[in-house]
N, C-alpha and C positions, 0 to 999 in steps of 0.2 A: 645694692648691698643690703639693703634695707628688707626687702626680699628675699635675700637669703636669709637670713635670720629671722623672720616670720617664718618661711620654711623649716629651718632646723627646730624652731619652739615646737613646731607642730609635727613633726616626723618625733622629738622628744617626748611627747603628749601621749601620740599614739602608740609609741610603743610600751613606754609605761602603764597605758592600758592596758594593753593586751600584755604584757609580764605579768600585771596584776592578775589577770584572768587564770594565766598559767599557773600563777602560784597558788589562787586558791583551790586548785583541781590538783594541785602536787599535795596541797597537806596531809600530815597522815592519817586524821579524823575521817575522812573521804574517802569512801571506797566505791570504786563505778565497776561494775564488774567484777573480772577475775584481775585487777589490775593489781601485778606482781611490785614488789620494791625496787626495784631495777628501774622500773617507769616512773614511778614516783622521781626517783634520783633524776632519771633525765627531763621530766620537766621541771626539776627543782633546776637543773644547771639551765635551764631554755631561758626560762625566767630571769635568773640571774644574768645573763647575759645580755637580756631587755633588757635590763635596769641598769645595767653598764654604761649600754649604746645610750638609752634616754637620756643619761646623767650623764653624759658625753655631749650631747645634742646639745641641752639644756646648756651647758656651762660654754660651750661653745659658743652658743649663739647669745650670751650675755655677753659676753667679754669681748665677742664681737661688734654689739651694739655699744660697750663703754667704750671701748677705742675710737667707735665713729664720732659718738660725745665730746672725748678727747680733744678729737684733731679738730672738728668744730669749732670748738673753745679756744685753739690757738691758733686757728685759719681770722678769727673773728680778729681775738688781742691782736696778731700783727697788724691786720687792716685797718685797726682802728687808730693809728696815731700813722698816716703816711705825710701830713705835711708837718708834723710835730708841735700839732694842737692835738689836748684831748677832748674828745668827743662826749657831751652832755650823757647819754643816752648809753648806759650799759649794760650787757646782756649777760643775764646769771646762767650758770650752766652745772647744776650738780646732778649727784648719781640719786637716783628715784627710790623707792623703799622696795620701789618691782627689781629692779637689778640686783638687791641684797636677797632677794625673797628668790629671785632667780637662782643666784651664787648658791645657796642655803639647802633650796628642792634639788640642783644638780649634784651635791656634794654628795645629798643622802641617798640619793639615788643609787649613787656609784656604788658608796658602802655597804648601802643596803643589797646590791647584785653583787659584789665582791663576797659578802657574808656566803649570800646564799651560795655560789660557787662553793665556796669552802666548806657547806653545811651537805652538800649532796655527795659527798664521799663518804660520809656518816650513815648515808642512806642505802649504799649499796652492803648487799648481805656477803663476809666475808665467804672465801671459799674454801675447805678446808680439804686435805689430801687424806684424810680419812673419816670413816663413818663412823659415828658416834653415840655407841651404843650404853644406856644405864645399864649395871650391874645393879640384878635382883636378885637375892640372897634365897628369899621364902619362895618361889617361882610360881607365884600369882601371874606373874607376866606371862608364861611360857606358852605358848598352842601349839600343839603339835598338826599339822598336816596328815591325813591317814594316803599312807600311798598302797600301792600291791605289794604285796609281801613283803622283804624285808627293807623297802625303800623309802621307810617314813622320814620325813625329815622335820625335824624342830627349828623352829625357826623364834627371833625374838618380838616381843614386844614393837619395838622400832619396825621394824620388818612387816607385823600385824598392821600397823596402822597405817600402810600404806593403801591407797585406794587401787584398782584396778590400772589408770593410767600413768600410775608412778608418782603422784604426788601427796604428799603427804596429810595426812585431814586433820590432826591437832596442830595446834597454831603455834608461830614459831618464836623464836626469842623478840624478834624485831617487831612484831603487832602490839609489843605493852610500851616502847618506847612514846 
């Protein structure tokens, strides 16, 4: 038993490692490449998910080990009065400041992945069923395209700042968040 619960502390360890890792490469100060908000969002929920499972581990395998302390404690009391003398010699048995400090890191843990879950739906760019074009009055914005004869076509601003492979080269609502 005792084994298992070294195990669980240490599978809780490491995965809150690496959630840590996750989350610092989900922030949105941090840009690695062309890495879109979508990605961000899903390593913000990866994360959050570590930090679930850790805080899972964690609390697990505390309350595993107070239980063992537990029954300890009252495997010993019953043993110690079997001819109905009491026995000089007694054995103290309380909860350590690591089992509080355990309960404490597993709690936060949780909450702290539960947050973040909830924080990477914030992070995903809504969708919207139409294009959303500014109306310019003084037509500063406008370019017109030159085509063959009478097949110019104007196009707007929004439309202009599109690069070649379709995406867009001024920066979008969600980069000032």
């Amino acid at each position: 038993m005792f084994q298992a619960v070294r195990a669980l502390m240490i599978v809780g360890i490491v995965l809150g490692a690496f959630g840590l890792l996750v989350a610092i490469f989900a922030l949105k100060c941090l840009r690695i490449g062309n890495m879109e908000d979508s990605a961000k969002a899903n390593m913000t929920l990866t994360a959050g998910v570590m930090f679930i499972v850790a805080g899972l581990c964690a609390i697990c395998g505390v309350s595993v080990f107070a239980n063992m302390l537990v029954t300890n404690f009252w495997m010993s009391t019953a043993s110690m009065y079997p001819t109905g003398m009491m026995q000089t010699l007694q054995t103290r048995y309380t909860f350590g400041s690591a089992l509080f400090v355990g309960w404490v890191a597993g709690g936060l843990a949780l909450v702290g992945g539960i947050m973040m879950c909830i924080a990477c739906r914030g992070l995903v760019p809504e969708k919207t069923h139409y294009k959303a074009v500014s109306y310019n009055a003084s037509g500063k914005n406008v370019s017109y395209k030159a085509g063959t004869g009478y097949e110019s076509k104007k196009t707007t601003a929004y439309e202009a700042a599109k690069s070649d492979d379709g995406r867009r080269s001024y920066p979008s609502k969600y980069d000032y968040v």
